[in-house]
N, C-alpha and C positions, 0 to 999 in steps of 0.2 A: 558288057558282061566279061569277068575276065574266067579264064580255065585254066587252073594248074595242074599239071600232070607229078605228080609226085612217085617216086621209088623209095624205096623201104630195104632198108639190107640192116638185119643184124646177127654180127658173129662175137664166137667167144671165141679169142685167142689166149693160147697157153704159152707163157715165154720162160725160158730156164733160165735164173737171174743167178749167179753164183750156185750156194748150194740149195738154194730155194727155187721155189715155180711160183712168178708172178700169174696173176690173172688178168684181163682186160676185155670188157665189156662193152664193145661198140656199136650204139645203134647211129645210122647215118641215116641221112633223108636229105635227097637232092628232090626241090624243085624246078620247074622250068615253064616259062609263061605257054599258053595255048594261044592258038592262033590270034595274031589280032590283039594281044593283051601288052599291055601298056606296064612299066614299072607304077607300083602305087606308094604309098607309106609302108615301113617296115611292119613286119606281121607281129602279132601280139606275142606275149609271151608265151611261150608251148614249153612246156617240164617234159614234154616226152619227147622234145627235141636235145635232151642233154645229154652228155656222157657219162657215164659210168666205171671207173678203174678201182678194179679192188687189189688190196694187198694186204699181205699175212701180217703186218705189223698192225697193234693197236695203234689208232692216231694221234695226235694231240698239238694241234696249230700252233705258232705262238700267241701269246696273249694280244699284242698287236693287231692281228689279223682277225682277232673272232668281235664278232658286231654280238652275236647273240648265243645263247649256249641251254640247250634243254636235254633232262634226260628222258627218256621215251618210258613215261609212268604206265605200270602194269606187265612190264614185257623185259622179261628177261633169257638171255641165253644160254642157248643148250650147250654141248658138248662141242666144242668150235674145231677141235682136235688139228689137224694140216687146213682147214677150210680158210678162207677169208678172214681177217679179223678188222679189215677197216674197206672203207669205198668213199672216192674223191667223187663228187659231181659238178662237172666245168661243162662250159659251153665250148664252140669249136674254137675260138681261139685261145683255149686252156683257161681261160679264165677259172680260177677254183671260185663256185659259190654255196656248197655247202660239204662238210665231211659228217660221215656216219661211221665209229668207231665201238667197238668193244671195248669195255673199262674192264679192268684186274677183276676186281667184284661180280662180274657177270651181268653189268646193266649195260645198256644204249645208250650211248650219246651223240649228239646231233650238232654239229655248230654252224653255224652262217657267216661266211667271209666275205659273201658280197651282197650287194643288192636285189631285191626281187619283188615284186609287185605282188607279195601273198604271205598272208598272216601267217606263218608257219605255225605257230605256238597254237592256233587254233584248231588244225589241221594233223596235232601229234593224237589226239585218240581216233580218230579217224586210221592211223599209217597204223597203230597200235591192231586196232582190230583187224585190220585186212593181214597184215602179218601173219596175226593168229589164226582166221581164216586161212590163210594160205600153207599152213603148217609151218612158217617157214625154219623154229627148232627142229622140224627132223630133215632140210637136206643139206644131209651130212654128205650125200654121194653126190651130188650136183656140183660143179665144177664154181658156180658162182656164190654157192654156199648160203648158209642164212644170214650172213651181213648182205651179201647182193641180193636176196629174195625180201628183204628188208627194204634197201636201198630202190628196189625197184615198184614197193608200195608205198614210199614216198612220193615217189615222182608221178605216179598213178594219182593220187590223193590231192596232191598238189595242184594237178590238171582238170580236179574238180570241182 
């Protein structure tokens, strides 16, 4: 039998980047074997073990690096005003595997720069509704804004 003991820390950090305030969204999760527990095969893929970094600029990859490209049909943005306008999601060694950006137009878009073991395109009305469940056009006051209440019902969605 193996036992892991797992911690859970996540913070928002606000960093003053010239004349703008970055934002950064870090959830960490340290494991550590329980008594007696032996290293096994690496653990499956976990979406809620990712990171999350937003910043005020729209995003847009270069074309080299986007494997796939969707825009989040049904779901359009609110009043973005100072909030968020894009979110990087990399694993801990920064690897970027996907960005979620605000277009000029006021739509979502979604691109995939690395590999992942899940249909995304399948899983976009899925992200679509919990969004809109979750209000996430009205927080405007929330530091992570509705690109990362966004951002953070992909990786929810994804993990299901």
């Amino acid at each position: 039998m193996r036992l892991i003991h797992r911690a859970v820390s996540l913070s928002l950090v606000a960093l003053s980047v010239g004349s703008g305030l970055a934002v950064a969204l870090n959830t960490t999760f340290a494991e550590s074997p329980g008594n007696g527990a032996q290293s096994g095969p690496p653990p499956a893929f976990d979406p809620l073990l990712l990171n999350i970094r937003l910043t005020f600029n729209n995003l847009r990859p270069p074309a080299e690096l986007i494997k796939e490209s969707w825009l989040l049909e049904g779901y359009r943005v609110g009043r973005l005003g100072s909030g968020p306008h894009g979110a990087v999601i990399e694993d801990d060694q920064h690897q970027r595997l996907l960005i979620l950006s605000a277009t000029d137009d006021g739509k979502v878009r979604l691109y995939r720069l690395g590999e992942l073991p899940v249909d995304i395109g399948r899983k976009l009305p899925a992200v679509v509704k919990c969004a809109q469940g979750r209000a996430c056009q009205q927080r405007r006051m929330d530091p992570a804004g509705e690109v990362g209440c966004v951002a953070l019902c992909l990786l929810e969605t994804l993990n299901e």
